[in-house]
C-alpha positions as CSV (number, residue, x, y, z in Angstrom):
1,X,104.8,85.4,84.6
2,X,107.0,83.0,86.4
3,X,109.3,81.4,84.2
4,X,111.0,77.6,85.0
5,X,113.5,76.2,83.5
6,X,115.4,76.2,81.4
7,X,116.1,72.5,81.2
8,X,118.6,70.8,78.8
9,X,119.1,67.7,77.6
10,X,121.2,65.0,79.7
11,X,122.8,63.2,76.1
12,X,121.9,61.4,73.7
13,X,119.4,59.0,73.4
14,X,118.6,56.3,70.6
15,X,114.7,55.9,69.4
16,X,114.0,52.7,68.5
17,X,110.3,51.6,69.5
18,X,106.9,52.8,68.2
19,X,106.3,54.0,71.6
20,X,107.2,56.8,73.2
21,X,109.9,57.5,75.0
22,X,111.1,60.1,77.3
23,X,114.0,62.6,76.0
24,X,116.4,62.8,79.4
25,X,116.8,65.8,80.8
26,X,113.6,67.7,78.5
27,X,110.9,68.2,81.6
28,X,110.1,70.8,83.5
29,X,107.6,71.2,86.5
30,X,105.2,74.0,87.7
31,X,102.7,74.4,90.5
32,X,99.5,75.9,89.8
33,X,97.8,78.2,92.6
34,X,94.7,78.4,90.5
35,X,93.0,76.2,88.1
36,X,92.5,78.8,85.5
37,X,96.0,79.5,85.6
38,X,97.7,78.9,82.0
39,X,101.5,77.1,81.0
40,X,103.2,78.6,78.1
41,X,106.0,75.5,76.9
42,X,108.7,76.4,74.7
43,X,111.0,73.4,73.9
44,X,113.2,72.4,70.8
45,X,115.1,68.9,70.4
46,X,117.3,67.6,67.5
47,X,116.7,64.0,65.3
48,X,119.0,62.4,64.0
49,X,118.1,59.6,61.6
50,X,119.9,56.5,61.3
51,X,118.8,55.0,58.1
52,X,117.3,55.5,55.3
53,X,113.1,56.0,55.1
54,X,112.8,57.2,58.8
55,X,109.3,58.7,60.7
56,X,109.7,60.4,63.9
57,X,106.7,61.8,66.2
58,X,107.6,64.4,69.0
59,X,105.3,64.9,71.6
60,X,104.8,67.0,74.9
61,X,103.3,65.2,77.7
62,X,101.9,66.4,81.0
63,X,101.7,64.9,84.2
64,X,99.4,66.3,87.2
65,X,100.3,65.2,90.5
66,X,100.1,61.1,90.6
67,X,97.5,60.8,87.6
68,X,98.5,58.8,84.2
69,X,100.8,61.4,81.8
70,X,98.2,62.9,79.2
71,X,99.8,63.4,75.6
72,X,98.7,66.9,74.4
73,X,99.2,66.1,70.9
74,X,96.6,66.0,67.9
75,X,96.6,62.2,69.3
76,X,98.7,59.6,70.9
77,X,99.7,57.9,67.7
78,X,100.9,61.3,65.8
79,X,101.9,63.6,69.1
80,X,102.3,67.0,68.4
81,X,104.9,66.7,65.5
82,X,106.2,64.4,62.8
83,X,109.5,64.6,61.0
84,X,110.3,62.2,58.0
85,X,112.2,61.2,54.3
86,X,113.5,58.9,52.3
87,X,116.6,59.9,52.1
88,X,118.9,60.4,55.4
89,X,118.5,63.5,56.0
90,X,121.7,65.3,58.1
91,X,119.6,66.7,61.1
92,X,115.8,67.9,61.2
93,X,114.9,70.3,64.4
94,X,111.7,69.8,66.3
95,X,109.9,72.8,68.2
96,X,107.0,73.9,69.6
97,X,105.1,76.9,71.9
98,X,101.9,75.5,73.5
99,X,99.9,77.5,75.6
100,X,98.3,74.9,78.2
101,X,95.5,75.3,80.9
102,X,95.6,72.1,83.2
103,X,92.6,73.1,84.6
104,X,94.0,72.2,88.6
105,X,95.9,73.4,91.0
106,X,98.9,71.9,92.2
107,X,102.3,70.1,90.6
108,X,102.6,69.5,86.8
109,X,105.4,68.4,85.5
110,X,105.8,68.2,81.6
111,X,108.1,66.6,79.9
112,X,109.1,66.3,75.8
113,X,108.8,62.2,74.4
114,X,109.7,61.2,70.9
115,X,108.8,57.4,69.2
116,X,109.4,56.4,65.4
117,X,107.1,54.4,62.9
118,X,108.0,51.7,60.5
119,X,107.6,52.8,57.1
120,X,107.4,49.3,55.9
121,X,110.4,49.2,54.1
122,X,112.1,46.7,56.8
123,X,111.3,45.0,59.0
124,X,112.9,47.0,61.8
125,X,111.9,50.5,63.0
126,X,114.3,53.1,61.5
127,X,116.3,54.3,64.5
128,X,116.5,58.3,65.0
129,X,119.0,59.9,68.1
130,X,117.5,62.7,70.1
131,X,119.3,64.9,72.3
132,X,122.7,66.2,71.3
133,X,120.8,69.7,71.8
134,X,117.6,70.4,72.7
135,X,115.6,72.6,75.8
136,X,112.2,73.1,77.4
137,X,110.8,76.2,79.7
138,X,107.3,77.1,80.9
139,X,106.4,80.1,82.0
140,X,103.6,80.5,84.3
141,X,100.8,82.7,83.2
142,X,98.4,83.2,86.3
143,X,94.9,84.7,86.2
144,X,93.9,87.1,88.5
């Protein structure tokens, strides 16, 4: 197959919302010739908790052409990944290989997003930084 990427993190970014955010510089895109044809993403990030009694999700989203991003974790509230602890933990190291099949031809562009929960211990969500390291490639698996 085709391979794209890879693509590396821009820098750093700080995760403070229960909502996901985009990791700068983790997307990639791909155009599809053939709707059976199949995406294999490999990606890994870095998070970097803040505080004590932190949650992080990591997701991989994909976007067809001008149609709403569609999360292709378990579900939108967990993603694809969850990293937490009570204790600050120095570094944890998200990653993942998904085989996708967007099922249309055209541009897809996918991209990695991370977001962190509130363990209830404060009031605030426990911040987390993304992106001292981190990379995503697809490679393009085509049918025949």
């Amino acid at each position: 197959g085709t391979v794209f990427g890879p693509s590396r993190v821009e820098e750093p970014v700080v995760i403070v919302d229960g909502r996901w955010t985009e990791i700068p510089g983790l997307c990639v895109s791909v155009t599809l010739r053939r709707p059976r044809d199949k995406v294999l993403i490999v990606y890994h990030t870095d998070c970097n908790p803040q505080s004590y009694f932190y949650e992080a999700h990591f997701t991989l989203f994909r976007r067809s052409g001008s149609g709403a991003a569609c999360n292709l974790g378990f579900c939108d509230e967990f993603g694809m990944e969850m990293v937490s602890s009570d204790y600050v933990a120095s570094s944890e190291y998200p990653v993942g290989i998904v085989c996708d099949v967007p099922g249309s031809v055209g541009p897809h562009r996918y991209y990695i997003a991370a977001k962190v929960k509130n363990m209830g211990t404060s009031t605030e969500n426990p911040s987390v930084v993304v992106g001292y390291s981190g990379s995503i490639s697809a490679i393009l698996l085509p049918t025949t």
